[in-house]
VOGU-3710 file (C-alpha; in Angstrom, 3 decimals, decimal comma):
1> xxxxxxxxxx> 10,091/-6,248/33,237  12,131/-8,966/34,476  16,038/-7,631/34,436  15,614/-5,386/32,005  17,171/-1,789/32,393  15,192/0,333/34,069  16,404/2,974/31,352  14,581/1,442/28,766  11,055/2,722/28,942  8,633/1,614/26,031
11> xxxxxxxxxx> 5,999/4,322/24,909  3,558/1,109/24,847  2,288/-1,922/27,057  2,213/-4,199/23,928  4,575/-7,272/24,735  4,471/-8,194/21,049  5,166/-11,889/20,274  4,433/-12,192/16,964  4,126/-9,908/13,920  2,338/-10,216/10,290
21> xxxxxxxxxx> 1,893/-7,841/8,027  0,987/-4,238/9,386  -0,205/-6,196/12,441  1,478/-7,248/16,151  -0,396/-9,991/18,869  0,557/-10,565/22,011  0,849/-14,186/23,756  -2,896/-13,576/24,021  -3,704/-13,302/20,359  -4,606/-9,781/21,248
31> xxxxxxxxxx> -3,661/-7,586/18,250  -2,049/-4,329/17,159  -2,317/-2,108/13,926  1,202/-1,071/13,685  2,014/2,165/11,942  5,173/2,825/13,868  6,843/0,441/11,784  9,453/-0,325/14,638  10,409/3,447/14,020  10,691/2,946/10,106
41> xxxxxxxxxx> 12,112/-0,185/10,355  9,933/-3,106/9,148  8,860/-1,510/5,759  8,520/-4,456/3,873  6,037/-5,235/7,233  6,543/-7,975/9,867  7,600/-10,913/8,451  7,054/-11,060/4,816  7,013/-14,385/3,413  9,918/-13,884/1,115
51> xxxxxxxxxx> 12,296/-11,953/4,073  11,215/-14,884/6,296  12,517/-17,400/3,619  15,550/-15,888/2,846  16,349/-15,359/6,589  15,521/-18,992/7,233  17,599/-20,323/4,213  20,773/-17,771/5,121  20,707/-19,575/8,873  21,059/-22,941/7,565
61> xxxxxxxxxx> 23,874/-22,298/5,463  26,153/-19,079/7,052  25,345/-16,957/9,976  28,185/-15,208/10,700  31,269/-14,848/7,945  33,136/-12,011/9,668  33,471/-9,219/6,862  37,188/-8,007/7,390  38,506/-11,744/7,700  36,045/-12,874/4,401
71> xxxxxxxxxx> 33,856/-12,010/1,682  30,389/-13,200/1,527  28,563/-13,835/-1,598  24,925/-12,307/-0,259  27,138/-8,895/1,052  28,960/-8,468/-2,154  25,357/-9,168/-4,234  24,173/-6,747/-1,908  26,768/-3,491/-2,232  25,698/-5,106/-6,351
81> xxxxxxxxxx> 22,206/-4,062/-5,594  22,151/-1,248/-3,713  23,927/0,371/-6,903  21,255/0,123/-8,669  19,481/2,575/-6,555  21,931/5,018/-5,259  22,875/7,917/-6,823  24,531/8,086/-9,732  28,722/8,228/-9,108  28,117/6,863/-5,457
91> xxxxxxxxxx> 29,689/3,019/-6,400  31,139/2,154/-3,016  29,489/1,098/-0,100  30,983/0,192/3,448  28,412/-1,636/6,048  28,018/-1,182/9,575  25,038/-2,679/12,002  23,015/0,435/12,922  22,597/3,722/11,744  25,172/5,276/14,297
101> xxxxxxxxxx> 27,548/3,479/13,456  26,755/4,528/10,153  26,797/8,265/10,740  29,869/8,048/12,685  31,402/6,230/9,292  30,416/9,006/7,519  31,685/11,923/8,856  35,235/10,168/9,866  35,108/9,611/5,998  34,836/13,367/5,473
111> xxxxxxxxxx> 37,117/13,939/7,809  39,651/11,610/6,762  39,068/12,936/3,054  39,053/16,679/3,237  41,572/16,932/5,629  39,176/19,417/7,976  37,982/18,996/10,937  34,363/21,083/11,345  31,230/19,626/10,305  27,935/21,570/10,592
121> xxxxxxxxxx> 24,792/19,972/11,653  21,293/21,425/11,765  19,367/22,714/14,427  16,892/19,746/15,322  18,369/16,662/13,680  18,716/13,864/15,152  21,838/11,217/14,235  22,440/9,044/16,867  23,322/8,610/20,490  27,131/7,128/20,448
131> xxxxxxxxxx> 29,146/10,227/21,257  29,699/11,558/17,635  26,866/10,875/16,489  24,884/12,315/19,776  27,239/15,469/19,123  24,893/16,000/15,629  21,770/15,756/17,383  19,592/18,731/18,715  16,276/17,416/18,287  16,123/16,521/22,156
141> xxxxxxxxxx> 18,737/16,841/25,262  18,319/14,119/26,252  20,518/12,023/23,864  23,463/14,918/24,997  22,572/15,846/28,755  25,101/14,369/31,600  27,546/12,943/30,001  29,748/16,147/27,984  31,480/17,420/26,830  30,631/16,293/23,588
151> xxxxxxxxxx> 32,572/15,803/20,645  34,417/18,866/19,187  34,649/20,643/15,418  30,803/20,443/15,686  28,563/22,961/14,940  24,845/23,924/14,188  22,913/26,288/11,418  19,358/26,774/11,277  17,214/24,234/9,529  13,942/25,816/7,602
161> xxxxxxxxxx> 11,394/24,747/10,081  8,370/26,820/8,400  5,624/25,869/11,211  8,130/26,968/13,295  9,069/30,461/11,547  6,047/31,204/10,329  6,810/32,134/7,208  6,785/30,250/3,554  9,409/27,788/2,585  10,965/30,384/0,276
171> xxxxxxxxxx> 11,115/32,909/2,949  12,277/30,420/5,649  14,835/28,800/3,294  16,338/31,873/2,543  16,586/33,129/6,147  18,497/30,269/7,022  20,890/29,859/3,672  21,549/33,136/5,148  22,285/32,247/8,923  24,577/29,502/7,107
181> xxxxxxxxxx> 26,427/31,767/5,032  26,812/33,849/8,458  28,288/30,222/10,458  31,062/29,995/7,634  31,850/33,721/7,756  31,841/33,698/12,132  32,484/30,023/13,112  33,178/27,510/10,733  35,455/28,850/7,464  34,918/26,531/4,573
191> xxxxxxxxxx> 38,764/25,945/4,729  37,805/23,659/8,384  34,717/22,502/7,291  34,568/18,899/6,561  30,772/18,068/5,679  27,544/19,092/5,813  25,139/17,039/7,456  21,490/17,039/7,348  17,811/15,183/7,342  16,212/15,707/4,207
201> xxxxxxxxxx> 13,146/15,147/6,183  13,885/15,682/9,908  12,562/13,191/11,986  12,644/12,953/15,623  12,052/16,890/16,149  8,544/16,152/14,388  8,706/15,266/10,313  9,929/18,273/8,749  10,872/18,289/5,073  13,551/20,485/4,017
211> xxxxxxxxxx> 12,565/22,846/0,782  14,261/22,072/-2,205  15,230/25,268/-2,615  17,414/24,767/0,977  18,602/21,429/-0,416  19,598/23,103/-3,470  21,505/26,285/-1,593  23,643/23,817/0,282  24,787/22,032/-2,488  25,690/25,052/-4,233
221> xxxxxxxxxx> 27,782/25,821/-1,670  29,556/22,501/-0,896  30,381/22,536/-4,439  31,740/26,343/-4,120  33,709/25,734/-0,432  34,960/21,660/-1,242  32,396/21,055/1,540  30,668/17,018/1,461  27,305/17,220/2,122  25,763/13,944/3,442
231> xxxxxxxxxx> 22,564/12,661/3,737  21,329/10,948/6,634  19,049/8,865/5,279  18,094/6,500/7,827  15,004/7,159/8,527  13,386/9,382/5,437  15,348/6,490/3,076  14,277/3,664/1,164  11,105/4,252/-0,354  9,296/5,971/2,684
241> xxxxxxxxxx> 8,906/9,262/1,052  7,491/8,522/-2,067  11,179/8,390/-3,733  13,555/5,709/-3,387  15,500/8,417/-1,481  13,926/11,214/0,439  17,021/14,121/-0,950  15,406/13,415/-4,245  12,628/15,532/-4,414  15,257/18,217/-4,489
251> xxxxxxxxxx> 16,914/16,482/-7,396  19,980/16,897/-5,858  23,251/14,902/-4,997  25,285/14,546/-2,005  28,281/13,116/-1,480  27,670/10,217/1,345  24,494/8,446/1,651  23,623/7,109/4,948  21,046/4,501/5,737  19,806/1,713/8,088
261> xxxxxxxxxx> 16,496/0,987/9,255  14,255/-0,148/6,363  17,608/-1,494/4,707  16,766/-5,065/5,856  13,236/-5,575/7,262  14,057/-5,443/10,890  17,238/-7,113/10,786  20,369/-5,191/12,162  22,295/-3,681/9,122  23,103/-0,020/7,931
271> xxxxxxxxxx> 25,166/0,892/5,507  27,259/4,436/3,744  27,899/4,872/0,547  30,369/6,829/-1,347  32,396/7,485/-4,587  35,180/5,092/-4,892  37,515/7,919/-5,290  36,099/9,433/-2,027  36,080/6,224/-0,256  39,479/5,302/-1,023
281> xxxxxxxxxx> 40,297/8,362/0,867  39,332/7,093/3,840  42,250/5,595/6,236  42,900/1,997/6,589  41,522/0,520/9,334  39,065/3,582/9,881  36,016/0,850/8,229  34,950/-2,370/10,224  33,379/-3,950/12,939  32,699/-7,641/13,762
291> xxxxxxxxxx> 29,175/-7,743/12,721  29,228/-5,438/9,943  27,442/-7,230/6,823  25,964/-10,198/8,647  25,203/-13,042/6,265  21,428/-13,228/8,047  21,092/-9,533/7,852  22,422/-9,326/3,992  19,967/-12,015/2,701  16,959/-10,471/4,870
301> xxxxxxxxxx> 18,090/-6,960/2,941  18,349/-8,566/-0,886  15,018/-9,831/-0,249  13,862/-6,482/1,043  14,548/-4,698/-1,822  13,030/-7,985/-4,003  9,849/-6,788/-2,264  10,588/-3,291/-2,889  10,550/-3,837/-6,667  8,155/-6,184/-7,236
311> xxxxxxxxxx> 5,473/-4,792/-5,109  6,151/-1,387/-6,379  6,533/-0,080/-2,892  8,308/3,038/-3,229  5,206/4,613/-5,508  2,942/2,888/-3,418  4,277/4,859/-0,588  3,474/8,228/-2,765  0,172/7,569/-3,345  -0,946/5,608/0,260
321> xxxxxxxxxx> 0,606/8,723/1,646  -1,453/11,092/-0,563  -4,513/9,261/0,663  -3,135/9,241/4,329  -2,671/12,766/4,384  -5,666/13,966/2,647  -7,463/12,036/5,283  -5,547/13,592/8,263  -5,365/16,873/6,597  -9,874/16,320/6,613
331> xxxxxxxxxx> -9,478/15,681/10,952  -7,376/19,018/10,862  -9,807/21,065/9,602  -12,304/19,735/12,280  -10,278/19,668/15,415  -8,520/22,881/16,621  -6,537/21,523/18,511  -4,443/19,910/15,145  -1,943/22,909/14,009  -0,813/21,202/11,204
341> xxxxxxxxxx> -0,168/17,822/9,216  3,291/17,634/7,337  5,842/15,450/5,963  6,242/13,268/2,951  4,692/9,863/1,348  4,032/7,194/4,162  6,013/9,500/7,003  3,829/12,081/8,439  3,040/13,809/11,476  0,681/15,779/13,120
351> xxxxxxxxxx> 1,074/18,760/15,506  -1,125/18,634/18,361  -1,946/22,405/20,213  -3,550/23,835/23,133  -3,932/26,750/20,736  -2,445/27,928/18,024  1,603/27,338/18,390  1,346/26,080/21,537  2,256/22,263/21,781  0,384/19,687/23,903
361> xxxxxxxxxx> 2,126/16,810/24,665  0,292/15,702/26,919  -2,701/15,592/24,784  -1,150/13,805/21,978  -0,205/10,995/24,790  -3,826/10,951/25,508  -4,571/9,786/21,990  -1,815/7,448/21,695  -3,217/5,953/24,374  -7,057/5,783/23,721
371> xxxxxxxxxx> -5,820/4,443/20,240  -3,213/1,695/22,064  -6,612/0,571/23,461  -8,643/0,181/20,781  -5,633/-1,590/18,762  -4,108/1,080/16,620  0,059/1,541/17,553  1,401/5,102/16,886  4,579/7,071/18,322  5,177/10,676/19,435
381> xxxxxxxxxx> 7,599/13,004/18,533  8,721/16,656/18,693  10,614/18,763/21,919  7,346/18,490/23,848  5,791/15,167/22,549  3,446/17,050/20,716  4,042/15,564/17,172  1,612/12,134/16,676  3,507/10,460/13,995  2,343/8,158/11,308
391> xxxxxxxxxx> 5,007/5,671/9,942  2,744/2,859/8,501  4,749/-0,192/6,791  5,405/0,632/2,904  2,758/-2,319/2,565  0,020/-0,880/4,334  -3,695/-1,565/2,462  -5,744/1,288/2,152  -7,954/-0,436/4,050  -5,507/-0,492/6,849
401> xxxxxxxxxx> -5,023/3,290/6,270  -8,766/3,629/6,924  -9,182/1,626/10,018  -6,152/3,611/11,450  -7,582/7,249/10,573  -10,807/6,102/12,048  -9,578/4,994/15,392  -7,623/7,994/15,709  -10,684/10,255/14,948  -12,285/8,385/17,277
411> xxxxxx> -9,673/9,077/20,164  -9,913/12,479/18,922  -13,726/13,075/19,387  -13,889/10,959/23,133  -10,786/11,819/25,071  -10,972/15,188/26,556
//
């Protein structure tokens, strides 16, 4: 590993040095099915032709045209194009270089703008690991342990895991609208609270979509209490779902959209956006950074969402992932030791039990790594490992999909 942090572990042996399509090779010409995506990242898939050529072009021109110095053409065509997608009223965008920076723009925003200091997170999201950010998260310890206290003003309401409950999404969404109303009543008075902030689609703690009925309940009551309610978007964002954004198959609107990864194809860039009115609120100096809205990074993102449109990604991503889940949903019923397959479009994962509610991480390793050897890439997730997760690139072939499913069956029916 050279002189590389010890710190940084990799869940794989790949040393990838090249990348096409769905597809990493090593020096070796070895090769990789890739549905990790880089963690969501490389949508478009490594290297498309026209990211590649806008990247290439950007270099020879402008690399770096520091964004609180200058303007840059591609950023303000960018914060142009984004518009076009974002919900409706949400005209102001404000560009940072990952997606914890991004969160951490966000809820100083709220802040800033309300006037309050509380924000509530959900039990099980995951936002980050700089110290605000970290502060949201409690899909893991190990982005908090050793190094608290944490940030204050935060705290956590359920979020309607049903697997985890046991009960229907009505039932579970209710039960925790409930335990919500309770946090404002006991801990958190609307008069301090700043923002909501949630997952529409958890990630990290194993692909859970929130109900649109929960979605719905905390909107009404932003709107009742002056409360923001943002959307971390990062990962569920940009097409993966099956929607543009994930929060839309609740048909509702927050306040502050947050998103990164799939933004730019694998090139550093994240970005929040806001009413103008709401943005303005914000203090000066509180929005920056000196490689916010790279010149590299904001061609390689109007390119992205080129691909986006012209491919017709976003429903591609519905109905690949209708496919990929009927498929997985077909292993499920033949292996007892899958609980359950959830999730949404192209970002699903699959809970992996001794028995019934009892997660085996150490069997879902097993898999990932009779499938790293017959040259399928996938990633874990969940408190115990337990969750295999599928997070193909939005231009996965259905052939691809098919090749994948069948390696992992295969790991499934030879691994003990």
């Amino acid at each position: 590993m050279h002189h590389l942090s010890p710190l940084l572990v990799q869940s794989s042996g790949i040393c990838a040095e090249r990348g096409e399509g769905s597809w990493l090779f090593d020096a070796e010409g070895h090769r990789w099915l890739d549905f990790t995506s880089g963690i969501g990242v490389t949508a478009t898939g490594h290297c498309h032709p026209k990211v590649v050529a806008a990247a290439q072009e950007q270099v020879a021109r402008l690399v770096h045209a520091q964004y609180t110095t200058v303007t840059h053409p591609n950023m303000l065509r960018l914060t142009d194009r984004l518009s076009e997608h974002l919900p409706a009223g949400l005209d102001a965008v404000a560009f940072s270089n990952s997606g914890s920076e991004a969160v951490e723009t966000a809820i100083r925003l709220a802040r800033h703008a309300t006037g309050r200091p509380n924000l509530i997170a959900f039990q099980g999201g995951f936002h980050g690991r700089t110290l605000a950010a970290a502060s949201l998260t409690s899909s893991t310890t190990k982005v908090r342990s050793g190094w608290g206290p944490m940030m204050a003003g935060v705290f956590f309401a359920p979020f309607p895991h049903t697997y985890l409950y046991g009960w229907d999404e009505e039932a579970t969404s209710a039960f925790c609208l409930r335990q919500l109303d309770e946090l404002l009543l006991t801990q958190s008075p609307p008069h301090d609270t700043a923002a909501l902030i949630i997952e529409p689609v958890q990630g990290e703690f194993g692909y859970y979509p929130a109900p649109a009925s929960f979605l719905a309940g905390l909107r009404e009551r932003c709107d009742r209490h002056g409360i923001l309610l943002i959307a971390d978007e990062i990962q569920a964002g940009y097409g993966r779902t099956g929607r543009f954004w994930s929060h839309e198959h609740a048909r509702i609107q927050p306040d502050i959209v947050v998103t990164a990864k799939g933004l730019a194809s694998g090139y550093p860039l994240s970005a929040v956006a806001a009413a103008k009115g709401l943005m303005a609120q914000g203090r000066p100096g509180s929005q920056g950074g000196t490689y916010g809205a790279n010149a590299v990074s904001c061609a390689a993102a109007l390119a992205t969402l080129e691909v986006i449109e012209e491919e017709d990604l976003v429903n591609q991503a519905a109905g690949h992932g209708r496919y990929l889940r009927e498929r997985l949903e077909a292993l499920a019923r033949k292996h007892d030791d899958i609980d359950e397959v959830r999730g949404k479009g192209l970002m699903l994962g699959v809970e992996m039990v001794r028995a019934p509610g009892q997660p085996d991480g150490e069997r879902a390793q097993t898999l990932l790594s009779r499938c790293e050897q017959a040259g399928l890439l996938l990633l874990r997730c969940g408190t115990h490992g337990q969750v295999v997760r599928w997070l193909p690139p939005l231009t996965a072939s259905r052939q691809e999909i098919d090749l994948a499913v069948d390696t992992f069956e295969d790991a499934l029916e030879n691994t003990a």
